[in-house]
Steps between C-alpha positions, in 0.01 A plus 500: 500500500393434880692143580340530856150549476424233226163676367415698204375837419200414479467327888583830657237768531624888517370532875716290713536411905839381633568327801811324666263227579384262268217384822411885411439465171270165606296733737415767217449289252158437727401887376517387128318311260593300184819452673808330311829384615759638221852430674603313787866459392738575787251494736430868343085383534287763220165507451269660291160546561197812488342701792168617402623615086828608637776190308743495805865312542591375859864407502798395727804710559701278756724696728734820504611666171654266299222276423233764520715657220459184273165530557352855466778480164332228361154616591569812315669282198144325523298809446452621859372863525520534868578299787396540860704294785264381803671395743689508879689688703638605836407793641755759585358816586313508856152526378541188303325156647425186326225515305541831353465572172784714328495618151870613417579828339861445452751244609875530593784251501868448558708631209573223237222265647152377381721356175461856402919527503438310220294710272652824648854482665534770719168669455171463725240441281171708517305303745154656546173347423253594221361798623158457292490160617562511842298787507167309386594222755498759765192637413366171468549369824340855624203446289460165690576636856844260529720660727860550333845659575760633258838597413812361410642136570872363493576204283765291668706211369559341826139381657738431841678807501256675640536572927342798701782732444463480095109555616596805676744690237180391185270645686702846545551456147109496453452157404182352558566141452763239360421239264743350184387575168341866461782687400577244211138523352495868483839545375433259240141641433675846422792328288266252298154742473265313687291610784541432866336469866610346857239394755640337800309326841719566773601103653796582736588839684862621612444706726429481822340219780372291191817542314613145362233361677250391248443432151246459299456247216286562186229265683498682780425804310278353245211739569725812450620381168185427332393835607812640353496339264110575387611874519754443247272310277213795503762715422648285207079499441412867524821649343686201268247276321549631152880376615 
C-alpha cells in the first residue's frame, strides 16, 4: 500500500512523466487538460490530467535513488504501466552543451548505489531503457525535426562529487551525461514489469571552459521542457492511449 504518494488507483493513469522538480510538473501540467491534483504529500506534487484523449500522470520523484525508488514503487503499486523521467543533467562528453536534449539508452552507477544495494546486494541491476519506448521517442523527436543526442548516462549519488577529472575518466567510459535517478527507474522497470524512458536537457557541462560555470534552472529552460515534454505526450498519444 503506497504510504508516500497518498492517492488511489484510480488517480494514476498508465502513461506517466517524472520529474525531480515539482516547478516541472507545474510547467507541464500547462500541456494538459482536465487537470487534477491527486497527491501532494511529502512535497511528492502528482497530477493527473489528459493531452488531447491521451489520460496522462505528471509526478514528482525528488532527488537521487532513494526517493525516486519510493516513487516509481508506488507508481507501479498504483497501476503505472510505464514511466518516463524528464529531467536534467550535466553534460560529460565533449559534444554536450546546455540545452541539449539527451534521450538515455542505458545508465551506469557505482556498485551498491542508486538504493539498488538494497534490492540486489552485490549485483548491478539491468539498467537500460525500454527499447520500444525510447525507440518511439526517438523517432518522435525526428518526425518533428528536434535535434537529439544519445547514449548512456551515469547515475551518481553524490550531486558534488562530480570535478573535471571524474568528467574525463566518464567520458572514456562512453558516458554521455550524469544525472541521479536513471539507473534506479530502469532497474526497477525490469524487476517490477513496467515500462521505461529517460529524456534529459543538458543544464550544466563538465567539461571544459564552461565547466562549473553555469547552471540552468527549470525556468531558465522552460521552453526546452515543454517541448520535451510535448514529445513525450504525442508519444504516450500515438503509441499508449488504450493504456
Amino acid at each position: 500500500m503506497p504510504i508516500h504518494i497518498k492517492a488511489s488507483s484510480e488517480d494514476i493513469a498508465k502513461n506517466v512523466i517524472a520529474c525531480g522538480d515539482p516547478g516541472r510538473v507545474d510547467l507541464l501540467s500547462t500541456l494538459l487538460t482536465d487537470v487534477k491534483i491527486v497527491n501532494t504529500h511529502r512535497g511528492l506534487k502528482t497530477i493527473t490530467g489528459y493531452y488531447k484523449d491521451s489520460r496522462v500522470t505528471v509526478t514528482t520523484h525528488g532527488i537521487g535513488g532513494p526517493s525516486a525508488a519510493i516513487v516509481f514503487e508506488e507508481l507501479h503499486q498504483l497501476g503505472a504501466k510505464r514511466v518516463t523521467r524528464l529531467g536534467t543533467a550535466g553534460g560529460i562528453r565533449r559534444d554536450t552543451r546546455i540545452g541539449d536534449i539527451v534521450v538515455a539508452t542505458a545508465a551506469a552507477y557505482n556498485v551498491g548505489g542508486c538504493s539498488m544495494g538494497q534490492y540486489m546486494p552485490g549485483i548491478c541491476g539491468a539498467t537500460g531503457a525500454d527499447p520500444r519506448l525510447t525507440t518511439r521517442i526517438l523517432n518522435v523527436l525526428e518526425e518533428n525535426s528536434i535535434p537529439y543526442k544519445y547514449g548512456p548516462v551515469f547515475s551518481s549519488d553524490a550531486f558534488y562529487a562530480e570535478d573535471p577529472g571524474f568528467a574525463t575518466k566518464m567520458e572514456h567510459y562512453g558516458i554521455v551525461a550524469v544525472e541521479m535517478e536513471a539507473a534506479v527507474l530502469f532497474s526497477l522497470g525490469w524487476m517490477k514489469g513496467f515500462e521505461t524512458a529517460c529524456v534529459l536537457v543538458i543544464s550544466d557541462v563538465l567539461h571544459g571552459e564552461e565547466a562549473f560555470k553555469k547552471y540552468l534552472t527549470t525556468e531558465e529552460l522552460a521552453e526546452l521542457f515543454i517541448k520535451t515534454g510535448k514529445i513525450i505526450l504525442e508519444v504516450y498519444q500515438k503509441y499508449y492511449r488504450g493504456g
